[in-house]
N, C-alpha and C positions, 0 to 999 in steps of 0.2 A: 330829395324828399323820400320817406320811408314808403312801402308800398301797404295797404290797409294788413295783408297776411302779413308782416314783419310784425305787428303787434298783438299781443296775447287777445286770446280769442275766447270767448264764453260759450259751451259746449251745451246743451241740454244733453246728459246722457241716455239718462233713464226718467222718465214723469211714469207714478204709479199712484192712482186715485185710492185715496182714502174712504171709509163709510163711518169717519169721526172726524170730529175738529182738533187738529195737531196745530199742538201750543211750541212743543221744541223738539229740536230731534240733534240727534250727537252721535260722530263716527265711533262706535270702541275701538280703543289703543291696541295695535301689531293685529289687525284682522280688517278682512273687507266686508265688516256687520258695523249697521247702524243700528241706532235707538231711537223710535217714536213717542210722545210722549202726549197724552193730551184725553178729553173726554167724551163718551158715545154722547147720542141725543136726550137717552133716557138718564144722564146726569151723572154717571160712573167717569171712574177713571180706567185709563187704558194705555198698557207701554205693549209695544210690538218689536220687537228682534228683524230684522231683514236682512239677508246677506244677497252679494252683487256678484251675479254669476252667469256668465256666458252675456251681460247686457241686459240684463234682467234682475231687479229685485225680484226676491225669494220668500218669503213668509218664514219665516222660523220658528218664531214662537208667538203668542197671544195674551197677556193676562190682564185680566178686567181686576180693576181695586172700587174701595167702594168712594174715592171721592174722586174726582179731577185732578190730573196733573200737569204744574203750570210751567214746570221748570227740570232740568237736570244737569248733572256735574259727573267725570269721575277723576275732578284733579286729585280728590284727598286718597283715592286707591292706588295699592302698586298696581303694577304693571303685571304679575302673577296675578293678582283677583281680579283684579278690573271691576271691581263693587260702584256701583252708580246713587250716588245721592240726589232726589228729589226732591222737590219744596210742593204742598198741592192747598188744594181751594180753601183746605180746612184749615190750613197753619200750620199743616205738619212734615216734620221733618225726616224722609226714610232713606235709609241706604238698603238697596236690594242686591242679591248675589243672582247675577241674570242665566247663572248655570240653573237655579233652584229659584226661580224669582215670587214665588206663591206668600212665602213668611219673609218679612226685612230683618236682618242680621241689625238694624238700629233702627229706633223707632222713638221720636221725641215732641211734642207739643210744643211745637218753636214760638209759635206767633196766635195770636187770637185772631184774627184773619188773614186770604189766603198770601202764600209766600210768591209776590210777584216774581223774583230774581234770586238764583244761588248762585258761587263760584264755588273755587277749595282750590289749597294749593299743599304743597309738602307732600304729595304722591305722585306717581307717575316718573317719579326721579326729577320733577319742576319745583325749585325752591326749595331753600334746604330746611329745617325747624320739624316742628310738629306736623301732623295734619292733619288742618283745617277747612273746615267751611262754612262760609258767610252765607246770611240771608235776609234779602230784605221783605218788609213787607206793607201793607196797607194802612196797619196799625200804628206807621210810624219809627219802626223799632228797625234798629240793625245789628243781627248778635253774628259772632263767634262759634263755633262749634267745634269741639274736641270728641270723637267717635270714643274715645277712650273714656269719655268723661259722660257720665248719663244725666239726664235731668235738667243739667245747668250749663247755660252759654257759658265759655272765658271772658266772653267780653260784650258788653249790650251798650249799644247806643241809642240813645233815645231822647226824646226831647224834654228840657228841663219841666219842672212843674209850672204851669199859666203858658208855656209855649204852645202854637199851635199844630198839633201834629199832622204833619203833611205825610201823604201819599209817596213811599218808597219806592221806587219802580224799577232801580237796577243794581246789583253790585259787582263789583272786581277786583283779585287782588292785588297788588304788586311789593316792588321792593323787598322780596322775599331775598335778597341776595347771601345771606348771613343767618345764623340760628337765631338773631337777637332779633335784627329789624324785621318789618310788615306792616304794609300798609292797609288799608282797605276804604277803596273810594264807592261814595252812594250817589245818586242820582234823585231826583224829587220832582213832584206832580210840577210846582214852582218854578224850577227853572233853578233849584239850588244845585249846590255839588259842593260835595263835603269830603273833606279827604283827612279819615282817623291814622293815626301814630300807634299802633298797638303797640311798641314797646313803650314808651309813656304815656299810653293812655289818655291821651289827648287829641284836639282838633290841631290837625298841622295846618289847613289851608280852606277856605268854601270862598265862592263865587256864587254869580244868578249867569246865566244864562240867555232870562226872560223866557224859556220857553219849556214845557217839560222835558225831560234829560230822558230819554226811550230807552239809550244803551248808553253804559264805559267802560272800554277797555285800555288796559296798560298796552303798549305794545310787546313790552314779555314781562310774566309774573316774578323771573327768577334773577332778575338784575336789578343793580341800583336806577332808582326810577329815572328813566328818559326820554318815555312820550306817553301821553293820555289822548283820547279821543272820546270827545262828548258828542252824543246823537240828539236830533230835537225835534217837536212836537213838527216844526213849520217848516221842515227840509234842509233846514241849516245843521252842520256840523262844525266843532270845535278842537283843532290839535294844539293842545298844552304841552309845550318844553316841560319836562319837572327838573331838570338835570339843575338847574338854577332859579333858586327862590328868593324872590326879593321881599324885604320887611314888610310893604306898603300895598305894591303891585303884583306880588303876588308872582306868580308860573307867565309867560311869554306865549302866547296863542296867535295861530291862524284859523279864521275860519272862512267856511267853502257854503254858499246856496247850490245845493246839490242837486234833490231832488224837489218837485213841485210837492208833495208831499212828506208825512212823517216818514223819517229814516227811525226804522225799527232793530235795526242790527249795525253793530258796525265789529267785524274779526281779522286780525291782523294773520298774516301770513305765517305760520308756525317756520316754515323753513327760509322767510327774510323780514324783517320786524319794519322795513319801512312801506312795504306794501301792504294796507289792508280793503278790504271789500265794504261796501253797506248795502245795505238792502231797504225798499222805500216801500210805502204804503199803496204806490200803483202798479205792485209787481215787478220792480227793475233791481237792477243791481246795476252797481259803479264798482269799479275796479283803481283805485288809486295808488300812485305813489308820493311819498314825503318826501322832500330836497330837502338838506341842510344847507342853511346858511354860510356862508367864508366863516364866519365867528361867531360861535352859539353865547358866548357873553360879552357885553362890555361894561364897561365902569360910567353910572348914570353922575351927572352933577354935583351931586356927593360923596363919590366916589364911592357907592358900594354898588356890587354886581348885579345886574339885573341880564336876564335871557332875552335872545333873539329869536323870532319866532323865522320859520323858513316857510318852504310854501308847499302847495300839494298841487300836485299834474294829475287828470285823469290819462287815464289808460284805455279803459275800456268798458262799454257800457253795453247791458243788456236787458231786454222785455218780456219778462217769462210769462207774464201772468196779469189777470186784472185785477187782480184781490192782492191785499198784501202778505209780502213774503215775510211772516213772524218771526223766523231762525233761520241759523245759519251756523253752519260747523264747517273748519278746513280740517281735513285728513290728516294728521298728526303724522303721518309715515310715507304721505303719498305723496310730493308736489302737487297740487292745479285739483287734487282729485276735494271735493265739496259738496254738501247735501244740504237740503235747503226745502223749509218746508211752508207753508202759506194759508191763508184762511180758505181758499178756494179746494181746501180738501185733497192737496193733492203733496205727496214729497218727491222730489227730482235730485237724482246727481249730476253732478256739474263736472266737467271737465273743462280746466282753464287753460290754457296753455300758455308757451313761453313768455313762462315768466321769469327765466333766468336770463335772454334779455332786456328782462325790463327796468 
């Protein structure tokens, strides 16, 4: 039997209280500086710069905007700019240069209310094509965005006319593997999950859930699609095969009752795609890994392919907090290193450890 330190470990590194409510917060790419993102009391919005020095977050920089901000991204920037896109309370959609962050280098009227969820993919050197980024939002809507392109989404999804429009609450990209394909899957108040074909234009795949869909993430944006993870309103979470799509039945899923609570996050491992983390609405986090199956497909009755679903192992679990933890970012350059921030006013780095045993 393994002894409890043989298994990766959940570190609090640093907890640094806030005097706002932080909505997301994200490591920037090749530096030990994160981004907070979220709004004062008095109704503003507000991103703060911090870097992690001697064991200590650092204050770096401050700037107050005039609305709330509910989300950010810098997949659609190189790796030179590191430009960070936002989505905030009002609809709108900014990329700011956090060297100069006072004026946005982009600035677009995405949605008529606010932008619950962004991704981007095609910078960072993740996914090859354009780059882009999605957003969802309250209104219903799920557009596209080309930073090159001003004014107008590439691509909007939206609910037909007489449909009822539901509550957006996350998006993700994937299947970026090629200049052609891309996917982009949404999440809804519902319990839906909708997953669009941007190269045709269409609905490739939607399910229910039964529960709101909090978060989804691809396991990696830059590959032909091979695991989805649905988060949900009631503690349950969902891992869909896509590697295998059946006419009828649709993606192959496992799902896990995780937390007694909403799972607010769920972020796969940047440096192993079967290990991802979530995070729950009573302050905890899970640390899981995915097994594959002996054979992710077999030939059903009629002989066309349908996926096998495999299972997920916890790893390791931990209690930060009694408020929920909203975000969660892994360190794109760091194994284990993770920051992670919560209603309780407070952002924490993480130190996970051996996870290359796991």
């Amino acid at each position: 039997m393994s002894s409890p330190l043989a298994k990766p470990q959940i570190i609090a590194h640093i907890q640094k209280g806030l005097n706002y409510t932080v909505f997301d917060s994200k490591w920037i790419p090749c530096s030990s500086r994160f981004v907070c993102l979220g709004n004062f009391p008095r109704g503003t919005g507000v991103m703060q710069i911090y870097e992690v020095q001697r064991g200590e977050a650092q204050l770096i920089k401050e700037v107050e905007k005039p609305k709330p901000i509910k989300c950010g991204t810098f997949g659609a920037s190189s790796l030179q700019q590191r430009h960070i896109a936002t989505g905030d309370f009002d609809g709108n959609l900014n990329i700011w240069n956090l060297e100069m962050p006072d004026v946005s280098v982009y600035s677009v009227k995405a949605h008529k209310e606010i932008v619950n969820s962004i991704d981007a993919v095609g910078g960072l050197g993740i996914g090859d094509g354009a780059p882009e980024i999605v957003t969802g939002s309250r209104d219903g809507t799920v557009k596209v965005w080309d930073s090159r392109q001003k004014d107008s989404p590439v691509a909007n999804m939206e609910p037909m006319e007489g449909e009822a429009k539901r509550d957006c609450w996350t998006v993700a990209f994937g299947h970026a593997f090629n200049d052609q394909d891309r996917c982009v899957c949404a999440g809804y108040d519902n319990g839906d999950i909708k997953l669009f074909d941007l190269r045709n234009m269409s609905l490739r795949w939607e399910t229910n859930i039964k529960n709101g869909v909090c978060c989804v993430e691809f396991d990696r944006k830059d590959i032909n699609m091979n695991k989805l993870v649905a988060t949900s309103l009631e503690g349950k979470f969902h891992v869909f095969d896509t590697r295998t799509q059946h006419a009828t039945k649709g993606f192959a899923s496992v799902s896990e009752k995780a937390h007694k609570s909403t799972i607010w996050q769920v972020k796969h491992l940047p440096q192993n795609r079967e290990i991802f983390m979530t995070a729950g609405g009573a302050g905890n986090l899970h640390l899981w890994k995915y097994e594959y199956p002996a054979q992710r497909s077999r030939m059903d009755s009629e002989d066309t392919e349908e996926g096998v679903a495999g299972s997920v192992t916890l790893l390791q679990n931990a209690t930060l907090s009694t408020q929920p933890i909203a975000s969660l970012d892994w360190s794109p350059d760091k194994q284990g290193l993770c920051v992670c921030s919560g209603f309780d006013q407070t952002v924490r780095v993480l130190i996970v450890t051996k996870l290359n045993v796991a």
